[in-house]
N, C-alpha and C positions, 0 to 999 in steps of 0.2 A: 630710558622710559621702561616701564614696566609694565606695557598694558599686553594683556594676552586674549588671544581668539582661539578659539576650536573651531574643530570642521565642521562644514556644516553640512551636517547630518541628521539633524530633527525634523522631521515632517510634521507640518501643519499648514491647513487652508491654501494647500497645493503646491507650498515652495520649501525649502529647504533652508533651515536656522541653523545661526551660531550662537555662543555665548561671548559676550565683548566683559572680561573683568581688569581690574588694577590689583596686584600684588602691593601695592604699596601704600592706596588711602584711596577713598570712593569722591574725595575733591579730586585727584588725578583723572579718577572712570569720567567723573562727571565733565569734564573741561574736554577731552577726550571725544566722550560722545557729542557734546557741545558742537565741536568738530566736523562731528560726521553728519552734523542737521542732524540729531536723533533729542528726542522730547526727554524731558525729564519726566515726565512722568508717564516714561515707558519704563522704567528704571524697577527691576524687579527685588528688592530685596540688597543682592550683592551684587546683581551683574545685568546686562543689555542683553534680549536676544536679537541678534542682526539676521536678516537674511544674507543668502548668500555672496548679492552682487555689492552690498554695507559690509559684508566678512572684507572682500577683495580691498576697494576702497579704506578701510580701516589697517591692515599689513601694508599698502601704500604709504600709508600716513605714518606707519612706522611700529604698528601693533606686531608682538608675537607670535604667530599660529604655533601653536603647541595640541596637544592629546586633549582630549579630555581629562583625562587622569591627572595629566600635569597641571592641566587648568586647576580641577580640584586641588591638586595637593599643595600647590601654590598660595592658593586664596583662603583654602586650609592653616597653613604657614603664617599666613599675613595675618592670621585672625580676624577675616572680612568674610570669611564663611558664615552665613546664613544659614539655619537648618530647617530643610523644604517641612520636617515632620514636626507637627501639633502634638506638643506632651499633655494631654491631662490625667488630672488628680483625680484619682478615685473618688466617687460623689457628682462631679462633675458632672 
């Protein structure tokens, strides 16, 4: 399985977030989070933010905890990276 988590370390609305991605296809992520009771349309782009007690539960189930870095470079690799930045055209 190829599903990976990062630590959670993002702050928002008082708790602390992970990122839940698939190195290997976003039907994996999605069946995955399926799993964890997580909504599909919480589903950002490339990846789930979990909190942190959904991070634990998910490494249970069999998910990777890796870096961030690795998260990225991973999902990067897979070619299921999303890019967060809005390019526009001049004019625009």
């Amino acid at each position: 399985m190829a599903v990976l988590v990062d630590a959670a370390i993002w702050p928002h609305r008082g708790r602390r977030w992970a990122h839940l991605v698939s190195d290997r296809s976003l039907e994996e992520l999605h069946g995955f989070a399926a799993e964890l009771g997580l909504r599909r349309e919480w589903f950002q782009g490339d990846h789930y933010d979990v909190p942190a007690e959904v991070r634990e539960r998910a490494i249970a189930l069999g998910a990777q905890p890796v870096s961030s870095g690795e998260l990225i470079r991973r999902l990067r690799a897979a070619g299921l990276r999303r890019s967060s930045r809005v390019v526009r055209l001049p004019g625009e």
